[in-house]
PANUPA-538890 format. One line per 4 residues: number of its first residue (from 0); their letters; for each residue x, y, z of N, C-alpha, C. Coordinates in steps of 0.02 Angstrom, whole numbers. Each point is the difference from the previous one (the first is absolute). Layout:
NUM) A) X Y Z X Y Z X Y Z ~ ...
This chain:
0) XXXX) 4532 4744 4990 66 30 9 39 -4 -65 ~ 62 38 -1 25 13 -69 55 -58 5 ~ 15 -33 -76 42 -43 1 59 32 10 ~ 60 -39 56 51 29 -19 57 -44 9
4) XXXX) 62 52 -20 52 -75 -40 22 -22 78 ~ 25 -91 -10 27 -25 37 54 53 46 ~ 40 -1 68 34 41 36 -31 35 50 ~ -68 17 -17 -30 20 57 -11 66 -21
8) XXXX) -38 27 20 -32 78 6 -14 12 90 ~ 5 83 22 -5 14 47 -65 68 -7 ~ -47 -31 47 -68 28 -10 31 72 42 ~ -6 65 -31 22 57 41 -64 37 15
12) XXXX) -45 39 -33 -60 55 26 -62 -71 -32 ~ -24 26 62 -95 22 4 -40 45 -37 ~ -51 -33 17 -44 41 -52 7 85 31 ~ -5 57 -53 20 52 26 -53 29 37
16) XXXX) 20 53 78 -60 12 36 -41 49 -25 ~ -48 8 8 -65 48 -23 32 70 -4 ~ 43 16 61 8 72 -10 71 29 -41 ~ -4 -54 -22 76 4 -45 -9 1 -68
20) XXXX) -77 -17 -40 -24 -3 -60 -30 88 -14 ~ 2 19 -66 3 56 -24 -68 -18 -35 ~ -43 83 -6 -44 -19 -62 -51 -7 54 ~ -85 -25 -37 -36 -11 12 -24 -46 41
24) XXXX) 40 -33 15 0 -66 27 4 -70 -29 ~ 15 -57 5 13 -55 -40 -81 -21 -50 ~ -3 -38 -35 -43 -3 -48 -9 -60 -16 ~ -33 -67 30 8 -62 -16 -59 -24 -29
28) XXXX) 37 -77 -23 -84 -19 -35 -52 -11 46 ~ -46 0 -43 -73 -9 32 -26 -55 16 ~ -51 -8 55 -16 -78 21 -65 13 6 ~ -34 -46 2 -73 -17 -5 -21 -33 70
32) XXXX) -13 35 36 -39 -51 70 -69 -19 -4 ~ -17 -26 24 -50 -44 -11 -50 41 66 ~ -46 48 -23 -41 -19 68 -70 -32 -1 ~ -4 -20 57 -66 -22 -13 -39 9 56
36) XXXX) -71 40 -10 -37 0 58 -58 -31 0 ~ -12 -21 80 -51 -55 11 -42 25 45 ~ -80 -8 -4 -45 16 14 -51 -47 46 ~ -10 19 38 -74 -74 26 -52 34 41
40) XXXX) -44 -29 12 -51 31 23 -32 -68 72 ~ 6 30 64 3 -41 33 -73 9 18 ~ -60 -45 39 -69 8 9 27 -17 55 ~ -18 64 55 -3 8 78 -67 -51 23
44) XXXX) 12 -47 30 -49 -34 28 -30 35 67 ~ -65 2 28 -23 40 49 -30 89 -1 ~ -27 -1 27 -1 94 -13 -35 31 -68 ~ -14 -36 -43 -2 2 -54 -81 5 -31
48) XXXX) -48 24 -38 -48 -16 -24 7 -76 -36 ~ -44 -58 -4 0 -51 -38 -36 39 -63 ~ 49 -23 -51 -4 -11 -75 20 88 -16 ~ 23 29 23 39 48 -10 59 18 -4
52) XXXX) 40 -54 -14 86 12 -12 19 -8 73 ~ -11 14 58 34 12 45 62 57 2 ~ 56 -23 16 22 70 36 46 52 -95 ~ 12 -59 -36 -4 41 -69 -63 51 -6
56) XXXX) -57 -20 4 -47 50 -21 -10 42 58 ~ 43 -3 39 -26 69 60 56 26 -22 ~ 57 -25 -31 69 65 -28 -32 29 -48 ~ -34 -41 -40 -36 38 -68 -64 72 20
60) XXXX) -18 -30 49 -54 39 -4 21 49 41 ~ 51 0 53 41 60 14 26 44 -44 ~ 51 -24 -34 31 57 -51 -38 -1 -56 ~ -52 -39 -28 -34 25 -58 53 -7 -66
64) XXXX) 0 34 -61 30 -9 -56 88 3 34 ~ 28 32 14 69 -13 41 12 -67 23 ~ -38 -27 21 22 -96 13 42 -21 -69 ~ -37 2 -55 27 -7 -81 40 14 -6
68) XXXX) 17 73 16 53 42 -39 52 -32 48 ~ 5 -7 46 44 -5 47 69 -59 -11 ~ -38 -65 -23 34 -45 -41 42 11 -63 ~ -37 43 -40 48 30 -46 26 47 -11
72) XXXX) 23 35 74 33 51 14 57 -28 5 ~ -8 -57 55 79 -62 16 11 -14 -51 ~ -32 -7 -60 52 -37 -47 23 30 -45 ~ -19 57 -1 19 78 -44 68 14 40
76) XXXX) 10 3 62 48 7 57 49 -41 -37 ~ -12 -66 12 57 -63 10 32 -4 -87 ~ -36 12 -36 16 17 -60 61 52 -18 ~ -21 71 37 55 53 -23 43 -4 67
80) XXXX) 5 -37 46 38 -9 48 75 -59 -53 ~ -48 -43 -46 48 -63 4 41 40 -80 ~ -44 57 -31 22 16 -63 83 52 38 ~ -32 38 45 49 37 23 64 -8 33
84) XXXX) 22 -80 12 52 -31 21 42 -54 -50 ~ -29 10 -59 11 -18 -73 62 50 5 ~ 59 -30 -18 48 43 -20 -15 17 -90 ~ 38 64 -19 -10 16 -77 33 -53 -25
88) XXXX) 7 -24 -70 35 -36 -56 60 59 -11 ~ 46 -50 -12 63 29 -38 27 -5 -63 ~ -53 -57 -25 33 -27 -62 -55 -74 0 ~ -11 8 -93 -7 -42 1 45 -67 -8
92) XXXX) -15 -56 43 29 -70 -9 -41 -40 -3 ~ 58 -35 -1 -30 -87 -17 -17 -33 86 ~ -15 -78 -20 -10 -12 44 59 -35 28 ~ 46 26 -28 92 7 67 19 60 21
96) XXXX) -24 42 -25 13 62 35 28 44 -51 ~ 14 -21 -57 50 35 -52 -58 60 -36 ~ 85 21 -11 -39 63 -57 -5 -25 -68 ~ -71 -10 -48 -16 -13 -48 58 28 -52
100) XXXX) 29 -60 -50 35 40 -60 -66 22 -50 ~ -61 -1 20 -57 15 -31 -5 69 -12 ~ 22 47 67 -18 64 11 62 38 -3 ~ 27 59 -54 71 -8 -13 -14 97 45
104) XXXX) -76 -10 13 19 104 28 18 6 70 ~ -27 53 28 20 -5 75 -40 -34 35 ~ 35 -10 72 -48 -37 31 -44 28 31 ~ -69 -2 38 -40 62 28 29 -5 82
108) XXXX) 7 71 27 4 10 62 -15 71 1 ~ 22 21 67 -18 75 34 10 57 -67 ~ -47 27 0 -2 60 -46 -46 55 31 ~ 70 47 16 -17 65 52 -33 58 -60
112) XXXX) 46 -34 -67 -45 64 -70 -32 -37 -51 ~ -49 -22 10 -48 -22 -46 17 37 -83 ~ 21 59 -3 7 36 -56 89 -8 -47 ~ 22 -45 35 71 15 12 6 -56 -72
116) XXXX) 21 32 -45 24 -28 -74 59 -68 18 ~ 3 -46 13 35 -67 -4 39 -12 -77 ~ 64 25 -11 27 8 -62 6 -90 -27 ~ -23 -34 -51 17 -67 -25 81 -15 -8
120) XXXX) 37 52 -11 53 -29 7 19 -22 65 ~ -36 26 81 24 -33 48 -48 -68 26 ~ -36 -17 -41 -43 -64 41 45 -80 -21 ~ -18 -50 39 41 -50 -6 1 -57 -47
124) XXXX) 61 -3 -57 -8 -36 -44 -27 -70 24 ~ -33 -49 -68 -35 -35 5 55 -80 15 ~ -24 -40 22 85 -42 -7 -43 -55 46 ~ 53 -37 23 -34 -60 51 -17 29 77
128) XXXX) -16 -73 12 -51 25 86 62 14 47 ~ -34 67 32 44 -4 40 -25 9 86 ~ 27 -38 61 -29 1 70 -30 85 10 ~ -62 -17 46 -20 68 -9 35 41 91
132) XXXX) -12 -59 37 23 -16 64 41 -42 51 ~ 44 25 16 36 -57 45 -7 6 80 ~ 46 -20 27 4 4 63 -12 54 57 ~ 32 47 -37 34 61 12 40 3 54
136) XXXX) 44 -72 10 67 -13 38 65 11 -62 ~ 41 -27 21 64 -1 -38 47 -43 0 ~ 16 -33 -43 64 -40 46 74 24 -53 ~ 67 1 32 48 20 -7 38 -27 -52
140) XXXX) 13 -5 -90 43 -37 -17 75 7 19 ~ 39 -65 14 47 -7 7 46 30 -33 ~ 66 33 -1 44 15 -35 41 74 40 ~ 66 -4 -22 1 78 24 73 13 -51
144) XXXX) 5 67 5 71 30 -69 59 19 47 ~ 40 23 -28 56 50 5 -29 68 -1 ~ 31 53 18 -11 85 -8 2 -8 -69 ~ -42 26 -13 -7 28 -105 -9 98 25
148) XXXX) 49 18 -50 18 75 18 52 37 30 ~ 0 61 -9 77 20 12 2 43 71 ~ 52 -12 19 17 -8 77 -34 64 14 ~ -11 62 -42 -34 74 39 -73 -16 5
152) XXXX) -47 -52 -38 -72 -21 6 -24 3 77 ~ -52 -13 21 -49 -2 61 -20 -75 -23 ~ 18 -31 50 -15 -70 1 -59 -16 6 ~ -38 -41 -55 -74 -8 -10 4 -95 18
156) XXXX) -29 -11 48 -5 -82 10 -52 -13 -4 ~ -28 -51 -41 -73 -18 -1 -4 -73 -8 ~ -53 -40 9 -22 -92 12 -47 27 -71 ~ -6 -58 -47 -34 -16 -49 -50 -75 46
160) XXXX) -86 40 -10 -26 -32 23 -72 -14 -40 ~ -52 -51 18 -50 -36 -56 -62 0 76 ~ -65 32 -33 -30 -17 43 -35 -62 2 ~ -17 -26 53 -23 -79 4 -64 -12 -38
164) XXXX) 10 -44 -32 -64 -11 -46 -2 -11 -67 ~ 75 24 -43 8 11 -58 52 -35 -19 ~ -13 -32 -50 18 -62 -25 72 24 -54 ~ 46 9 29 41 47 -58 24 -57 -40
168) XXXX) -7 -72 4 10 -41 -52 -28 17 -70 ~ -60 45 -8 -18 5 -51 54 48 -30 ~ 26 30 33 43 43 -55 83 17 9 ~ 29 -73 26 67 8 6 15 -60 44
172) XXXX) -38 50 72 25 -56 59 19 82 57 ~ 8 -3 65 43 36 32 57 32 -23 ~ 49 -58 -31 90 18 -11 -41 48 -40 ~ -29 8 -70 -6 44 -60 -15 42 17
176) XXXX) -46 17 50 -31 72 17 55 41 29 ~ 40 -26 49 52 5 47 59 22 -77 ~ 27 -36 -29 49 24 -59 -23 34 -36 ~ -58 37 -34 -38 47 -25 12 79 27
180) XXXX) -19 -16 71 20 49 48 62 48 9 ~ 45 -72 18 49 25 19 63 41 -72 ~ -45 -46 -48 54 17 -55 -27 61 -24 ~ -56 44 8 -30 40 -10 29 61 43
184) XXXX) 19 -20 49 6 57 70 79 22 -26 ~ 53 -60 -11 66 -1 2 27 11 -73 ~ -44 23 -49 0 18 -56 38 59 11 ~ 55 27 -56 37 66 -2 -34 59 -3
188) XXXX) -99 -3 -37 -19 46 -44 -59 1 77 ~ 16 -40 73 -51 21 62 17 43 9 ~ -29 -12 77 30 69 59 43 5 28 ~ 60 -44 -23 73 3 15 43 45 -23
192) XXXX) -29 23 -69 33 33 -54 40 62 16 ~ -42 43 43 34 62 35 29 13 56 ~ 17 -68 28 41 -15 61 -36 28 54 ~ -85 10 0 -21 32 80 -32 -67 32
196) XXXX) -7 -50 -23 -45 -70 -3 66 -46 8 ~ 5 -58 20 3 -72 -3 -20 -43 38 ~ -20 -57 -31 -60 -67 44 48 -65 25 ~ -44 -19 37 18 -83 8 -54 -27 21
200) XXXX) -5 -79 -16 -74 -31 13 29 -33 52 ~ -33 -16 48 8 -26 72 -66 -37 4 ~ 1 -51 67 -46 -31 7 -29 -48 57 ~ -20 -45 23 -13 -21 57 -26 50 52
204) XXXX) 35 -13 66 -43 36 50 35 123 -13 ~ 45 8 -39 0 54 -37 -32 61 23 ~ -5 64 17 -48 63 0 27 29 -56 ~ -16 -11 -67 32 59 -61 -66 48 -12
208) XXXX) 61 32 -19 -31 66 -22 -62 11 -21 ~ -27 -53 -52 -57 -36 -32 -5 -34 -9 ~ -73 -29 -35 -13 -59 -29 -28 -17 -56 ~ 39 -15 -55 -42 -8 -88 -53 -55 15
212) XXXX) -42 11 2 -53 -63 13 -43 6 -82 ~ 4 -74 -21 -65 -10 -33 -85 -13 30 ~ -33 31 -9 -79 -9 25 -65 5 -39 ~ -22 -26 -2 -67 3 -22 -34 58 14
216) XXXX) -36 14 -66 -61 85 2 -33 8 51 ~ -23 -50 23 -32 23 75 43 15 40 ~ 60 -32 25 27 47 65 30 48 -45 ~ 15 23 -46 40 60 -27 -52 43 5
220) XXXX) -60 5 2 -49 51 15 -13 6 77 ~ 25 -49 38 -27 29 60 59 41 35 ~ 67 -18 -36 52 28 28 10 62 -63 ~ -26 22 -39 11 48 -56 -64 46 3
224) XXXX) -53 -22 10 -48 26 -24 -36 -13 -61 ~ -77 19 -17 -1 -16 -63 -36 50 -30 ~ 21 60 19 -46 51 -13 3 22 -93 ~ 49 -33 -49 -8 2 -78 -14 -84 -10
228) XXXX) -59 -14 -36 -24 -33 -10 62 -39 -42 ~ 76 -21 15 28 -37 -38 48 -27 31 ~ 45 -70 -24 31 -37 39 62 30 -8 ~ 31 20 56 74 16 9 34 -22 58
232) XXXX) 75 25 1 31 -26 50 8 75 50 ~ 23 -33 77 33 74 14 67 -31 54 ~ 7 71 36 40 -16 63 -25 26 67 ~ -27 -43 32 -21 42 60 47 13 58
236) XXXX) 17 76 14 53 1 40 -17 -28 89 ~ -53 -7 11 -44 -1 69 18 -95 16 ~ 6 -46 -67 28 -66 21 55 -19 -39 ~ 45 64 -15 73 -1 -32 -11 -70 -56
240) XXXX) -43 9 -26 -33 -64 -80 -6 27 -69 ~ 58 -31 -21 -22 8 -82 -50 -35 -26 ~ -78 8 -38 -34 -51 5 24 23 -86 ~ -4 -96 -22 0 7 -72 -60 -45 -17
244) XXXX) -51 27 -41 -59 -41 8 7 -41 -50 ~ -29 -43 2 -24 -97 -48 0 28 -47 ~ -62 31 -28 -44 21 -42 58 29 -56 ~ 26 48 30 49 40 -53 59 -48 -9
248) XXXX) 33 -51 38 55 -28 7 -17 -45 -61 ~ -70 -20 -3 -18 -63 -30 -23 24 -93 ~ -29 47 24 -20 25 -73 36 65 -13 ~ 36 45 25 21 52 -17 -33 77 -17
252) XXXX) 16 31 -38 -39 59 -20 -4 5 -62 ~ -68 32 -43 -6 19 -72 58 43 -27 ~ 21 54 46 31 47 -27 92 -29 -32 ~ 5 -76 42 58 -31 -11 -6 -37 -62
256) XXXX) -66 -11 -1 1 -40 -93 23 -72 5 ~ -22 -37 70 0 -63 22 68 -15 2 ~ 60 51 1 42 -19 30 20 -40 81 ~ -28 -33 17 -18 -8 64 104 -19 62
260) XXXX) 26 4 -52 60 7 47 37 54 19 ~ -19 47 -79 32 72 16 -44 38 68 ~ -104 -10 -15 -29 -7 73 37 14 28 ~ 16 -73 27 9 -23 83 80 44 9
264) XXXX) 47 28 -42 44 38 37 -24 71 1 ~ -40 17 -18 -26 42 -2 -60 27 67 ~ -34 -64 37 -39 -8 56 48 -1 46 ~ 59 -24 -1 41 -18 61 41 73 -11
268) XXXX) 15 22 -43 55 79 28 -55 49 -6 ~ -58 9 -38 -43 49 45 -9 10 68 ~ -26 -73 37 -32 8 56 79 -8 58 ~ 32 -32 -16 78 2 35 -3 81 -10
272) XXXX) 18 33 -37 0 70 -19 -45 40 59 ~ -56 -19 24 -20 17 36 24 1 69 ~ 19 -60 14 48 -27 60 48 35 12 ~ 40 10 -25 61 35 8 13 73 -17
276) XXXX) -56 36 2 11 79 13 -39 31 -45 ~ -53 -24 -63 -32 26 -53 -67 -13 5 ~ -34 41 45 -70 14 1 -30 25 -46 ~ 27 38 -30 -53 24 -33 0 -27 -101
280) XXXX) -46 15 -39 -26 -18 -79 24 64 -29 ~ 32 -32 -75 15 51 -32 -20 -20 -78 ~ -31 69 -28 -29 10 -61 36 -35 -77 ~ -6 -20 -64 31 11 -37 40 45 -16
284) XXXX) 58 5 -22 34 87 -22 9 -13 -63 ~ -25 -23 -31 -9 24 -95 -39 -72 -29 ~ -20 19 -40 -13 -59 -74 62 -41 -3 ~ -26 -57 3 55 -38 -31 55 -24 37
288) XXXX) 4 43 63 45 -20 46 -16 -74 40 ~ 61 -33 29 2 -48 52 -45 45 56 ~ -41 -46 34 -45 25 33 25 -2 73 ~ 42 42 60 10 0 73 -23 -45 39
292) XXXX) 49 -32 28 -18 -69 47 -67 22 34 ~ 3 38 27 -48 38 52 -70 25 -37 ~ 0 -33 -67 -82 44 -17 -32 -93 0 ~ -67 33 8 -38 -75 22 -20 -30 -83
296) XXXX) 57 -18 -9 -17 -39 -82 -47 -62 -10 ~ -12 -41 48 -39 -30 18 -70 31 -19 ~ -13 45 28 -55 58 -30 -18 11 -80 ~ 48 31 -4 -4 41 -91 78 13 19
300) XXXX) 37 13 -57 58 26 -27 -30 78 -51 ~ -50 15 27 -16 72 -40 -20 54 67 ~ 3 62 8 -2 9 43 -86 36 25 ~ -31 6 -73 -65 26 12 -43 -44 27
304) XXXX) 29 -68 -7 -35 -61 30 8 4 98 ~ 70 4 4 5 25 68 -56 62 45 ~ 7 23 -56 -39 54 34 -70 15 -1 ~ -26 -48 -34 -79 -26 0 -3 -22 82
308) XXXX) 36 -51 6 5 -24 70 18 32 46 ~ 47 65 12 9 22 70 -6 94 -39 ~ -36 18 -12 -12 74 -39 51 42 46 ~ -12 4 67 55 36 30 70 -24 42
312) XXXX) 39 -35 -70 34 -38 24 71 3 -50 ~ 31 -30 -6 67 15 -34 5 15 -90 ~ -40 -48 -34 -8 -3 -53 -39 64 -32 ~ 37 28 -60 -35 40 -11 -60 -12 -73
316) XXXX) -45 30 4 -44 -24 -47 15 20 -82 ~ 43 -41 -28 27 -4 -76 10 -74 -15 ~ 12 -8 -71 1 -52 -39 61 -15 15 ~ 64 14 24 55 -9 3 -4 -94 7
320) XXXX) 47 -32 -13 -18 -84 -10 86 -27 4 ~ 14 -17 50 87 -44 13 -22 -55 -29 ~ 70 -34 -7 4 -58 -3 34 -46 75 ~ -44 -73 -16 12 -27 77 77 -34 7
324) XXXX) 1 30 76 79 -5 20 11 -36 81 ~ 33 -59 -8 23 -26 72 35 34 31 ~ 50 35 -22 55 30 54 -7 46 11 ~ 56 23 66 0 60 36 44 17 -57
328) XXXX) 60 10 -10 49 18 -56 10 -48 -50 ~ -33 -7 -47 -3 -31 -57 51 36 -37 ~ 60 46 -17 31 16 -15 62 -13 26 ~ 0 -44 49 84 -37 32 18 -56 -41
């Protein structure tokens, strides 16, 4: 379970149900069962010729060469029976479960296009270990705000939450993730800026609007999908969850230039961005420009890179190249 600060935490969701995960289906590590098959050969007393095997050699001499084969048919069986309940690998780890700072590319999972160009600016910088898997529960950090935003906004309430398993001592504690957040959301240059948005964090027993959850790559793929071979975050509207994954929280993106704080406001008003009325990705619009909350910079900040990855999809195929940008209005 994940350390957390003295005051108490309130455990809110379960692991999410099967028909609520997007994508291919979840993708966990692999296990090794053990089978083992055992053989004997019993001598039927009675009935039997003396010094002829008894009732073994009347099976033998019934089926003839098939007696043989027959044994290593079962174990040809029990073999691709025990290979075929082998879940795939997701990644390589260690033997805690972490993702190697060894391996700085993507991790392997579902790949629907074998042909499909994986741009290097979106695979995951190299950095320390990070959990590959947790719980895939949640528990609730404590805290809640005032209204941030102006009285014409649509009231956005959301719980800042950690899934169980993850040790956020390594990189703050709860409070930090939680003040990261919030100072990110209630920033002038968010989604406050145009007065159609304002938030408040709420908490305990609560129904908000959403939930910023930090999680580990494995449940962010079973609730995201993992159909581009690379670690991102999303929002799934089906369990009203912002997932912000480890992986990126912890190491960030190339295209940020190891900025890893500009990142994380950058992970939290994208996928919030999503939450609150902005479905859809948008392209670079020039060289040189601040790059639109809404384009997956995480990815590439160029847009021909985008469009290696989704050909019939928003990005259009040119060199065009932003520069990386946290805010929704970076000009307030």
């Amino acid at each position: 379970m994940a350390n957390r600060h003295t005051g108490g935490t309130t455990p809110h969701s379960q692991r999410l149900p099967r028909e609520a995960r997007r994508g291919d289906g979840p993708l966990r590590a692999s296990w090794d069962p053990e089978t083992r098959v055992q053989s004997a050969a019993t001598s039927a007393r009675g009935g039997g010729t003396p010094g002829k095997g008894g009732a073994l050699r009347r099976f033998v001499d019934n089926w003839g060469w098939r007696a043989y084969a027959i044994p290593v048919l079962i174990i040809i069986t029990v073999a691709v029976i025990a290979d075929a309940v082998r879940s795939p690998s997701v990644a390589e780890t260690g033997s805690s479960g972490e993702i190697e700072n060894s391996n700085p590319g993507p991790i392997p999972g579902a790949d629907d296009d074998p042909n499909r160009e994986i741009p290097e600016m979106g695979q995951l910088p190299p950095g320390g270990p990070v959990l590959e898997a947790g719980a895939g529960s949640f528990y609730v950090v404590p805290g809640t705000s005032d209204v941030i935003g102006q009285d014409s906004g649509e009231l956005n309430d959301f719980t800042i939450e950690v899934e169980d398993g993850i040790d956020t001592g390594d990189f703050g504690g709860d409070d930090a993730i939680a003040q990261m957040i919030e100072a990110t959301l209630y920033n002038p240059k968010s989604w406050t800026a145009d007065g159609k948005v304002k938030f408040q964090r709420v908490d305990g027993d609560a129904s908000p609007k959403f939930r910023i959850s930090l999680a580990t790559p494995e449940t962010v793929r079973e609730a995201c999908g993992f159909d581009i071979e690379l670690e991102t975050s999303c929002y799934n509207p089906d369990t009203e969850r912002v997932y912000l994954n480890l992986a990126r929280w912890v190491r960030g993106a190339t295209s940020f230039e190891g900025d890893i704080g500009l990142y994380r406001q950058y992970q939290i008003n994208h996928e919030v961005g999503h939450a609150v009325g902005h479905p859809q990705h948008d392209p670079c619009p020039g060289d040189g420009r601040l790059a639109p909350i809404m384009m997956q910079q995480t990815l590439s900040l160029k847009n021909s890179d985008l469009h290696s990855l989704d050909p019939g999809g928003y990005a259009p195929d040119d060199d065009v190249t932003c520069r990386p940008n946290a805010w929704p209005f970076p000009e307030v």
